[in-house]
DSSP file (Angstrom, degrees, kcal/mol; ACC not computed):
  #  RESIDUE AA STRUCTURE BP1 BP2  ACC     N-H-->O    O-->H-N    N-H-->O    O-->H-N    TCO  KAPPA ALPHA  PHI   PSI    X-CA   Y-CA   Z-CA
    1    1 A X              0   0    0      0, 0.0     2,-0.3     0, 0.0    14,-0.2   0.000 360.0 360.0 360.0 167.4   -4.9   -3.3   -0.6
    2    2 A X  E     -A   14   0A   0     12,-0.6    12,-1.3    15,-0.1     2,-0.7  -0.975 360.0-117.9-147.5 144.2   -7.0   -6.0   -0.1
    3    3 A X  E     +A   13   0A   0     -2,-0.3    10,-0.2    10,-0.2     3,-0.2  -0.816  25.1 178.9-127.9 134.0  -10.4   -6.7   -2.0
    4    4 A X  S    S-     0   0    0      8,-1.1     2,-0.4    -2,-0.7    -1,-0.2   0.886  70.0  -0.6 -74.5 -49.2  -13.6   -6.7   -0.1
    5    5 A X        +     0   0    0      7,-0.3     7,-0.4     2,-0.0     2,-0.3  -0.987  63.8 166.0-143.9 103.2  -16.2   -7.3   -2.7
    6    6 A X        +     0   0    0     -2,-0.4     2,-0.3     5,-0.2     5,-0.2  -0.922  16.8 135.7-144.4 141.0  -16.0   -7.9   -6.8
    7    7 A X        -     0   0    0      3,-1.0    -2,-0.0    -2,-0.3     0, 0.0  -0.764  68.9 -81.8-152.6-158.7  -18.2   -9.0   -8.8
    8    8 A X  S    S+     0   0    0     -2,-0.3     3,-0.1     1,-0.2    -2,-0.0   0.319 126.9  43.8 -96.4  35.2  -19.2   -7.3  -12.7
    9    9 A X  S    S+     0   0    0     17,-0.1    19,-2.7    19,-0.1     2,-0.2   0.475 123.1  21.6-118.5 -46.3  -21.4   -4.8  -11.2
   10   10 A X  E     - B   0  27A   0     17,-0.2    -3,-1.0    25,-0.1     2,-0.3  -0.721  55.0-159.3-132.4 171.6  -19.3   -3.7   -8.4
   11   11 A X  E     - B   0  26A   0     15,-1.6    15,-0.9    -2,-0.2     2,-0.4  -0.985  11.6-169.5-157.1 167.4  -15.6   -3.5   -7.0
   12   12 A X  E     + B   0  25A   0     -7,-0.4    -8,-1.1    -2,-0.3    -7,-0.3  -0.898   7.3 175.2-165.4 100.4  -14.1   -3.0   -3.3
   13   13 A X  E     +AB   3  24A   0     11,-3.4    11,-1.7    -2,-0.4   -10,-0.2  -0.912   0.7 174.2-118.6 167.5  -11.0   -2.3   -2.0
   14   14 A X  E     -A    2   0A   0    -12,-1.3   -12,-0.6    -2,-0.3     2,-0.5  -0.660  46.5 -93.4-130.8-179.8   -9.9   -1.7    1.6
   15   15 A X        -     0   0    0      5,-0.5     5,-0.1     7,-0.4    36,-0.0  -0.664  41.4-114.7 -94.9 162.1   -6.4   -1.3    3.0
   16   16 A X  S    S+     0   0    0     -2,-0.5    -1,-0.1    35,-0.1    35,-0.1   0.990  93.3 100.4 -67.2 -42.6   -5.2   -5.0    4.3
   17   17 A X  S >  S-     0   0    0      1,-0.1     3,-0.9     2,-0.1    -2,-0.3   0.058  74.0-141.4 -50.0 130.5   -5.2   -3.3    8.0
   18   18 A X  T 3  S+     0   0    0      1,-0.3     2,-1.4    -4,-0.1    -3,-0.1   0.971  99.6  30.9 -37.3 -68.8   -8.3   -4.3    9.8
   19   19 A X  T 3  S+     0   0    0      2,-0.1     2,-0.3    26,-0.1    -1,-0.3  -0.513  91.4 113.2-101.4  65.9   -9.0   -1.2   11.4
   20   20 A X    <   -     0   0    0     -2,-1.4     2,-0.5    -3,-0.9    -5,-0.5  -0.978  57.6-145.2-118.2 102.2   -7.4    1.6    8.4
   21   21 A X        +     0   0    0     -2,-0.3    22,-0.2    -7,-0.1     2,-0.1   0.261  60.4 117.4 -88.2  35.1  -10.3    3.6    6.9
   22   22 A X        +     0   0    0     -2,-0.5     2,-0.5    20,-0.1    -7,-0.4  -0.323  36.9 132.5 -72.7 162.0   -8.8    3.8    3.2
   23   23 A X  E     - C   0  41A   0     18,-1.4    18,-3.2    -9,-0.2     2,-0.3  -0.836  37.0-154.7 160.2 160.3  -11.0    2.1    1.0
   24   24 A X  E     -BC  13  40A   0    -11,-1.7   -11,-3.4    -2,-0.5     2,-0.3  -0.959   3.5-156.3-153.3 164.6  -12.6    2.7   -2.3
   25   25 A X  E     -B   12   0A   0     14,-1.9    13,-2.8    -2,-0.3     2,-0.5  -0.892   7.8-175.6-157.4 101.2  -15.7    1.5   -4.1
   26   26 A X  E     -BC  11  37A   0    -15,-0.9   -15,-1.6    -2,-0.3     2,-0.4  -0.688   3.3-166.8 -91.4 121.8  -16.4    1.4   -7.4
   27   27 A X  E     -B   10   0A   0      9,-3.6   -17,-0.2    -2,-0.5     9,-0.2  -0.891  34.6-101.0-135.5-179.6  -19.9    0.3   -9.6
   28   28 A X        -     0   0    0    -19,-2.7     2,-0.5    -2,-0.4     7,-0.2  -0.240  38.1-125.6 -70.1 157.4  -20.5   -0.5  -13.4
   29   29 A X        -     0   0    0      5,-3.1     3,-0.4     3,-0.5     2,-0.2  -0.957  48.4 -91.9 -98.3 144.7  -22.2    2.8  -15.2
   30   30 A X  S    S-     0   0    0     -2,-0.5     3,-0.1     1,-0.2     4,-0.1  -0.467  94.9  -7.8 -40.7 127.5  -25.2    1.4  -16.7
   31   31 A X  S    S+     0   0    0     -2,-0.2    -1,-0.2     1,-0.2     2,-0.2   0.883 115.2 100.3 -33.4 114.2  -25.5    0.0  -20.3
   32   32 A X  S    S-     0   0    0     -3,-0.4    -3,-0.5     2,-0.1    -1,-0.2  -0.670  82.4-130.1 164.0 142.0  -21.8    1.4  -20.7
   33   33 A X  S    S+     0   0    0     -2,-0.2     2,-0.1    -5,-0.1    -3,-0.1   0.428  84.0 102.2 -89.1   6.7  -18.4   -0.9  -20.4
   34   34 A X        -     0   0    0     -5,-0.1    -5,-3.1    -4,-0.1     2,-0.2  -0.464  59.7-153.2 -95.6 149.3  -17.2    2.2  -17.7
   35   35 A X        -     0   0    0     -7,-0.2    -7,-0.2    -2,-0.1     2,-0.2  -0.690  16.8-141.9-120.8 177.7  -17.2    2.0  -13.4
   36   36 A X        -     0   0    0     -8,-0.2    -9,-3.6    -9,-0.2     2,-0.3  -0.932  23.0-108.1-147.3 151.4  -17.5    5.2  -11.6
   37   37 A X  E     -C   26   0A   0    -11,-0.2   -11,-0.2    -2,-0.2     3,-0.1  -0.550  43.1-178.2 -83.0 128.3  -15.7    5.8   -8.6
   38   38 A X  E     -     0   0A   0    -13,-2.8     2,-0.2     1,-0.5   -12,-0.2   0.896  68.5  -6.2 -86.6 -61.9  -18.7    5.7   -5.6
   39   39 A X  E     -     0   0A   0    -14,-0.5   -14,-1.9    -3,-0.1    -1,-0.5  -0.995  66.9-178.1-144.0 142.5  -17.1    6.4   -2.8
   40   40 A X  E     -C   24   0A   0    -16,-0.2     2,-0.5    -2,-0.2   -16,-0.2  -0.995   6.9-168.0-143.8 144.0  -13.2    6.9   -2.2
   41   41 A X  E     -C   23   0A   0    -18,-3.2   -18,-1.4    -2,-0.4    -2,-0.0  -0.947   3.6-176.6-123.4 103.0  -11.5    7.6    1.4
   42   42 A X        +     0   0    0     -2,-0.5     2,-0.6   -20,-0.2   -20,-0.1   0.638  50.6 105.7 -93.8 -11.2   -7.7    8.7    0.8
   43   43 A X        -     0   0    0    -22,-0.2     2,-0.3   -20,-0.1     3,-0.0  -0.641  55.9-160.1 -87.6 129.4   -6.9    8.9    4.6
   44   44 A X        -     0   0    0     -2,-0.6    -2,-0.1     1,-0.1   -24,-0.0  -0.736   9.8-172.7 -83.2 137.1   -4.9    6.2    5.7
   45   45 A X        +     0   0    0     -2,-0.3     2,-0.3     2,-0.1    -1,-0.1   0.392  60.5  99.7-103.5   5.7   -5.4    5.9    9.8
   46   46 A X  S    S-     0   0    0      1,-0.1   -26,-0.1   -29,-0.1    -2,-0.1  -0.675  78.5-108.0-106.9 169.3   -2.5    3.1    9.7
   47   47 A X     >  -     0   0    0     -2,-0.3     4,-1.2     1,-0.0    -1,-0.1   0.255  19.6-131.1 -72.0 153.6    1.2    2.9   10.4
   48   48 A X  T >4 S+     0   0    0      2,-0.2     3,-2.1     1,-0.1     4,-0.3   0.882 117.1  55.7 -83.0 -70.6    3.7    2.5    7.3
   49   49 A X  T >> S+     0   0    0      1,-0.3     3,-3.4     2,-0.2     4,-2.8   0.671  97.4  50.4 -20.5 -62.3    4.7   -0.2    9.8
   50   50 A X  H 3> S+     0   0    0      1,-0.3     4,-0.9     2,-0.2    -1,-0.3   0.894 114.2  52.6 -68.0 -25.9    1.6   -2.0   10.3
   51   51 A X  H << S+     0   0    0     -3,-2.1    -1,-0.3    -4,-1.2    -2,-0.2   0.129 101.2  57.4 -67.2  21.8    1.5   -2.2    6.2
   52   52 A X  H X4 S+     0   0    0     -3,-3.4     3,-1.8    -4,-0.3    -2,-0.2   0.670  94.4  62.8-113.6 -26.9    4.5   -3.5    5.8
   53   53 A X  H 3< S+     0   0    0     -4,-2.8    -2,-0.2     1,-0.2    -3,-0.1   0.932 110.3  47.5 -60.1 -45.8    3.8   -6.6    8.0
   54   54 A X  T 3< S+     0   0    0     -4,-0.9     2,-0.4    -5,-0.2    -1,-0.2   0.319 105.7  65.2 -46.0  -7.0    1.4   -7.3    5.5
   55   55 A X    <   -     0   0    0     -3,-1.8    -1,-0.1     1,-0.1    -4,-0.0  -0.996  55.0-157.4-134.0 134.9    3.4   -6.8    2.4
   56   56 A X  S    S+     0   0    0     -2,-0.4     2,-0.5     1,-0.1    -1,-0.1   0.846  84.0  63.4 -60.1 -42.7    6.2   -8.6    0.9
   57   57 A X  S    S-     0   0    0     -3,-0.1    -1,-0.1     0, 0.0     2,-0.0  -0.731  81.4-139.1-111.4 141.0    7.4   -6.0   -1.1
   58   58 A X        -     0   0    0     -2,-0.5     2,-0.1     4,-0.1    -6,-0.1  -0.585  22.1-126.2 -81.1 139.3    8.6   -2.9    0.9
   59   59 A X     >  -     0   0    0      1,-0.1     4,-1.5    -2,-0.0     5,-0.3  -0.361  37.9-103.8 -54.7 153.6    7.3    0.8   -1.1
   60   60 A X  T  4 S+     0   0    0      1,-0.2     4,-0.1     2,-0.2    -2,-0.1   0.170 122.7  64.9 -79.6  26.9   10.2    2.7   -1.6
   61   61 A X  T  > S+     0   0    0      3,-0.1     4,-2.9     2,-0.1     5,-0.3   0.699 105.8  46.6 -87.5 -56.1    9.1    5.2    1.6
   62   62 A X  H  > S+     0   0    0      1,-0.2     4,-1.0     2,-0.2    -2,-0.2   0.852 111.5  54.9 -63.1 -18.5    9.5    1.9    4.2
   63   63 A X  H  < S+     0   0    0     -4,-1.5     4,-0.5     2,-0.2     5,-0.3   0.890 115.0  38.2 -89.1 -36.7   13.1    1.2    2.2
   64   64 A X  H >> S+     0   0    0     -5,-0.3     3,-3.1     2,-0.2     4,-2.4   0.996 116.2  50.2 -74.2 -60.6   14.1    4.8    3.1
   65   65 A X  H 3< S+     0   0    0     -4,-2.9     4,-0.3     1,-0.3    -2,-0.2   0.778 112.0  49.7  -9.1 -47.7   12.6    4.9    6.7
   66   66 A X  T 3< S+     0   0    0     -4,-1.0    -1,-0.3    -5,-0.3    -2,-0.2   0.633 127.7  18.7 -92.9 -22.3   14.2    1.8    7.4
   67   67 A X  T X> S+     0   0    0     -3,-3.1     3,-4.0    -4,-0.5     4,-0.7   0.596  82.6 106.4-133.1 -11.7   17.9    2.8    6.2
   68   68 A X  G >< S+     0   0    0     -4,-2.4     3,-3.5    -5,-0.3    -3,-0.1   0.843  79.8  58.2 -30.5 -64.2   18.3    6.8    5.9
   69   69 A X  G >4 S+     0   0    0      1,-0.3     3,-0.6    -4,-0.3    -1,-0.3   0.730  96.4  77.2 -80.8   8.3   20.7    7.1    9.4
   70   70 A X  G <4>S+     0   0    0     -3,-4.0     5,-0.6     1,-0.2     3,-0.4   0.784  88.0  54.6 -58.9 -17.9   22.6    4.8    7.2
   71   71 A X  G X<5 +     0   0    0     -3,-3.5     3,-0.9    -4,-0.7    -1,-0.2   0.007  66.5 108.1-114.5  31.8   23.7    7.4    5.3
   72   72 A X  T < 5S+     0   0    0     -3,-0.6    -1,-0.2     1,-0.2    -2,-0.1   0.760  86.6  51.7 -75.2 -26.3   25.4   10.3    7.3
   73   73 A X  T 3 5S-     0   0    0     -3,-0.4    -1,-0.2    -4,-0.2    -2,-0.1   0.208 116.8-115.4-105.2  29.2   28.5    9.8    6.3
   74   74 A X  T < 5 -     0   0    0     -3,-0.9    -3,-0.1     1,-0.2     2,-0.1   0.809  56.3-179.5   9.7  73.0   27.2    9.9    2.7
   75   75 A X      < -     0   0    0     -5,-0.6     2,-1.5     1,-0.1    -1,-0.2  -0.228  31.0-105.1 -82.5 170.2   28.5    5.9    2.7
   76   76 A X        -     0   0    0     -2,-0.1     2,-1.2     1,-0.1    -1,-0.1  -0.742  42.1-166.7 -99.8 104.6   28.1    3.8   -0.5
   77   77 A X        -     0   0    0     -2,-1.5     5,-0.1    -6,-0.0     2,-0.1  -0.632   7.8-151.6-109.1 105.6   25.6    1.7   -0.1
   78   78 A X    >>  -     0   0    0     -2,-1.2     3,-1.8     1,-0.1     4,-1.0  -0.195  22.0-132.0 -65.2 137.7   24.6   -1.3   -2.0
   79   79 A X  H >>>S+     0   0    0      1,-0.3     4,-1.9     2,-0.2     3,-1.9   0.917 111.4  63.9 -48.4 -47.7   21.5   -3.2   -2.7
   80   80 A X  H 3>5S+     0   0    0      1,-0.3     4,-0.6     2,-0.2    -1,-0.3   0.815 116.1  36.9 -43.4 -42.1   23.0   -6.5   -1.9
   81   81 A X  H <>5S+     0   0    0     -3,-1.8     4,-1.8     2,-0.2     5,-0.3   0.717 113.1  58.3 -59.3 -37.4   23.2   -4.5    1.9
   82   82 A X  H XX5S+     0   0    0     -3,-1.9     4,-3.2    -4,-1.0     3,-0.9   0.986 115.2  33.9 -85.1 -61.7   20.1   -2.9    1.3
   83   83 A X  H 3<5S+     0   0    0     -4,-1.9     4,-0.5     1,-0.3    -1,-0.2   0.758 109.6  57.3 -16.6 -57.1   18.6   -6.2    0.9
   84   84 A X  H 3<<S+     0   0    0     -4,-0.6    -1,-0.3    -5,-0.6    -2,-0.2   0.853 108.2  48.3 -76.7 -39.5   20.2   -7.9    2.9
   85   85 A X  H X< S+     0   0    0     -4,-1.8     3,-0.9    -3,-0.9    -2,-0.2   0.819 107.4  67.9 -81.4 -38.2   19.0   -5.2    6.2
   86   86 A X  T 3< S+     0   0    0     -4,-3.2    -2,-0.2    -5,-0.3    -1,-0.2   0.840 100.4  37.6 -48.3 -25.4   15.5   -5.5    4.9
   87   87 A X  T 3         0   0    0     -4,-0.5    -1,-0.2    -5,-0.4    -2,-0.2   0.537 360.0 360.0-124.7  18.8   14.9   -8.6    5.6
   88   88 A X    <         0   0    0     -3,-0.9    -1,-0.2    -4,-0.0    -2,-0.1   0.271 360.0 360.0 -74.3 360.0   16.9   -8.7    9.5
């Protein structure tokens, strides 16, 4: 996520893709130390791909994507491998 707007009144997040319409929006409740959730949009319209060029550290959904047909022949696979094909 990437954050559009914060300040102590309000808060703003988007997904890092430009064009993704997750986002959420948060503002203070009045005299009260509490936000309330404004507006929130849970559909992502972007690619696990196109978030992963944007993040350093892969969710474990891109680390399985990326190595499942490793595994048909139910081989032993190590992180040091796992690692090591993550960043090829």
């Amino acid at each position: 996520i990437r954050v559009f707007k914060s300040d102590t009144t309000r808060y703003q997040v988007r997904c890092i893709v430009e064009d993704c319409n997750w986002r959420l929006r948060v503002a203070k409740v009045q005299n009260s130390d509490y936000f309330q959730i404004r507006k929130f949009d849970n559909h992502l319209t972007c690619s696990t791909e196109a978030r992963f060029l944007h993040q350093r550290q892969a969710s474990a959904r891109v680390i399985g994507e990326h190595i499942q047909e490793k595994f048909h022949d139910h081989r032993l696979y190590k992180p040091k491998e796992i690692i090591h094909d993550m960043q090829r």
